[in-house]
N, C-alpha and C positions, 0 to 999 in steps of 0.2 A: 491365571491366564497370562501367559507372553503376551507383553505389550503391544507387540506388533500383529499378534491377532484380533486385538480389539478393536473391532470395528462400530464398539459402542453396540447399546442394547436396541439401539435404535433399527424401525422398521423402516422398509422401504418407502410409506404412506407418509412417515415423520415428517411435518411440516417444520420442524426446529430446525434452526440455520446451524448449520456444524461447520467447526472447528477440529482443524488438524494440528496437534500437537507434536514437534519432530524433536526429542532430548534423547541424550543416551543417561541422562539421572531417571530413574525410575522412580524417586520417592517426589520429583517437580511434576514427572506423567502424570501419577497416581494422585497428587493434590491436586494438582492446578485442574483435571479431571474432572475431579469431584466438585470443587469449586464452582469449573462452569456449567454441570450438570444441573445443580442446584439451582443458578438462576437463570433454567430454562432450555440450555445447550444441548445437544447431543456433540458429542466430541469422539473422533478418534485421535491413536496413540500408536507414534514410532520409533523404535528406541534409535536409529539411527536414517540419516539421508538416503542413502544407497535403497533401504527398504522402504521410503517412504515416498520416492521417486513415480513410481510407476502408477501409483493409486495419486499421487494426487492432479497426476496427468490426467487419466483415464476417467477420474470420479470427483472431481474438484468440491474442496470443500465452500465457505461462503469465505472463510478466513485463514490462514495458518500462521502459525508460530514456530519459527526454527529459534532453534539453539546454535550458535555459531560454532563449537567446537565440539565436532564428533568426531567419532571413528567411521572409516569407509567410506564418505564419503562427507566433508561439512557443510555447516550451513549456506555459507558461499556459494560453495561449486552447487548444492544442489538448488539454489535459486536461480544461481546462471539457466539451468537448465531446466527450471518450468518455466523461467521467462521467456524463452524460445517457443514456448507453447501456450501459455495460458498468463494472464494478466490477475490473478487472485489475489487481495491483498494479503502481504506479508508482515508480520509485524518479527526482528531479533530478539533475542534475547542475547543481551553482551557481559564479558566481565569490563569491570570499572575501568581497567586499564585498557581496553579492545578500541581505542578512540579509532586508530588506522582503521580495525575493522569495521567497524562501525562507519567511518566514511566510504568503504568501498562497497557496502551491504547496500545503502541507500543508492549509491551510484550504480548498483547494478538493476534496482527497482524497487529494493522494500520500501514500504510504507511507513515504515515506525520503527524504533527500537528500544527495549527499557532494559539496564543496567541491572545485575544481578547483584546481589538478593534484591528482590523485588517485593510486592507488597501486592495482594493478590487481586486487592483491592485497584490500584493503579494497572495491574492488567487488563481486569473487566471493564473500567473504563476506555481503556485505548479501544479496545476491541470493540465496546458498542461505539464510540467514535467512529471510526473506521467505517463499520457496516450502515451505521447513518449516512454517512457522507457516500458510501458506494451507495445506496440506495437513494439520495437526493439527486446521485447523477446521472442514475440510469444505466448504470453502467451494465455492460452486458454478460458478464464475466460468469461461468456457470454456475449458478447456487445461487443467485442474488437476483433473485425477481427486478425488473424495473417497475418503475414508482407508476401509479393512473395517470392515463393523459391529461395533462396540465399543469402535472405537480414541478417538472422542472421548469427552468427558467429559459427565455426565445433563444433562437440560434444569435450566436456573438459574431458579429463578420467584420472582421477590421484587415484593411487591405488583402493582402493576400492570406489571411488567415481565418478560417470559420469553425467551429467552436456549434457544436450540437448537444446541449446536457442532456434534453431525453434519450439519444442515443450514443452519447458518452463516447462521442464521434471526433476529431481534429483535424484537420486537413491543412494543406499548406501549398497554395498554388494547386490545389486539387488532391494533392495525394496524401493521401495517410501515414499520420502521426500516432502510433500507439502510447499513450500516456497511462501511469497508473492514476487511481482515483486523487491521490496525493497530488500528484501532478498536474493533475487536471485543473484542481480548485483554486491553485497557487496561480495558472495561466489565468485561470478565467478570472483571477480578482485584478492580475495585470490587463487583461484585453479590452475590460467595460469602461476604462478609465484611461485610455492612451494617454503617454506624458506624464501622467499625476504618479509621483514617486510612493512607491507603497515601502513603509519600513519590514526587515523582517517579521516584528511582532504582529504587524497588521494581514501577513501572507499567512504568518500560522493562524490569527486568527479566522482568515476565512478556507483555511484548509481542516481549523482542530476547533469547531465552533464550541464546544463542551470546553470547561476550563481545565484544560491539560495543558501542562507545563510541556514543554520543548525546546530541546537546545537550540541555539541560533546557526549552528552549523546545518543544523538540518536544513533547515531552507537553502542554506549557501548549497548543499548537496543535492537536492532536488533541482534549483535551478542548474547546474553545471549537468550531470542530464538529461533535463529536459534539451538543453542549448545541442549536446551529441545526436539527441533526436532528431530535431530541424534540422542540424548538418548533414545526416546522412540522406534525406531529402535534399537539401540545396546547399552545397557547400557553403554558399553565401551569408545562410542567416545572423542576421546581427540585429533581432527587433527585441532582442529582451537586453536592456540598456545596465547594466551598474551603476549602480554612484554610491562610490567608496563611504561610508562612514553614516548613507544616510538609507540607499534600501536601493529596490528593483524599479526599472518602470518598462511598460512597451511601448515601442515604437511603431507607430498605426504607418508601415510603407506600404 
């Protein structure tokens, strides 16, 4: 079967949270596939962006995984362009040397990224990551049920900024901040703590609570759009503070 017809054996009723695979290597489809088949997945499979575009607009999976270098259209451009629509978490796939791309992937909204050759093992992990943490926040993103009432944590309100985990909500002087679940974790472990400098390692940890390894640039990259966010809200923002050499902290204005 083309890759791109597989829309997995899975039936409409399927309660298994799917994963959208987007590679134009067909033998990474066809394991990585089977792999997460195996514990538990239904997954579909895109050999390329351009055809993988439409379906994940229209039928959003709980996760996906691009590959950054395809034909017709890559992983990039085609992130740019569900992030216009739809908040799903993304996780790269990069070659070793892709550092640029890899900062501009994050910067555009992915979630995650793991370095090729990969370990299928360390994928499966990101990815229940990931869906844990979109599931603790309630986030609303189609495919990812939110959590029973109680299970997230009170609304966060520090000056002009409010913070909703059951509805995976942000606001800013009242208006809406779209944040990935990434995003979200990293704010919220700055906003309950105004002042108290949190090191990188302490933001991954309340954003990658599973023992996953993460570069420290990710954080530097997730904070630098988050900061694009509030700006295009209020040009003015300046509550998420640096301190070079030692970590993040907010600023309760």
């Amino acid at each position: 079967m083309h890759a791109d017809e597989q829309v997995s054996a899975e039936h409409a009723a399927d309660d298994r949270q799917t994963i959208a695979l987007v590679d134009d290597d067909r033998n990474i489809l066809t394991t990585v596939s089977i792999a997460l088949q195996a514990e538990g997945f239904a997954t579909r499979v895109y050999s390329d962006g351009e055809a993988a575009l439409k379906a994940l607009v229209e039928n959003p999976p709980d996760l996906a995984v691009f590959d950054i270098k395809m034909p017709r259209m890559d992983g990039l451009e085609l992130l740019r362009k569900v992030r216009m629509q739809s908040d799903i978490p993304v996780i790269f796939l990069t070659s070793k040397d892709d550092e640029q791309d890899e900062e501009i992937g994050l910067g555009l909204g992915a979630d995650d990224y793991i370095a090729k050759p990969f370990s299928q093992r360390l994928l499966l992990a990101r990815i229940r990551a990931i869906l844990r943490r979109a599931s603790n926040t309630g986030t609303r993103t189609e495919g990812i049920a939110p959590p029973p009432s109680g299970d997230s944590g009170p609304v966060v309100e520090r000056g002009r900024l409010t913070m909703d985990p059951a509805r995976h909500q942000v606001t800013w002087d009242g208006e809406p901040v779209s944040l990935t679940v990434t995003e979200f974790l990293i704010l919220e472990a700055l906003a309950v703590r105004p002042g108290v400098i949190k090191s990188r390692n302490q933001l991954m940890d309340a954003a990658y609570p599973d023992d996953v390894f993460v570069d420290d640039r990710t954080v530097d990259s997730h904070i630098k759009r988050m900061r694009r966010k509030f700006r295009s809200v209020d040009p003015e923002f300046s509550a998420i503070d640096t301190l070079y050499g030692a970590g993040y902290s907010f600023a309760d204005t």
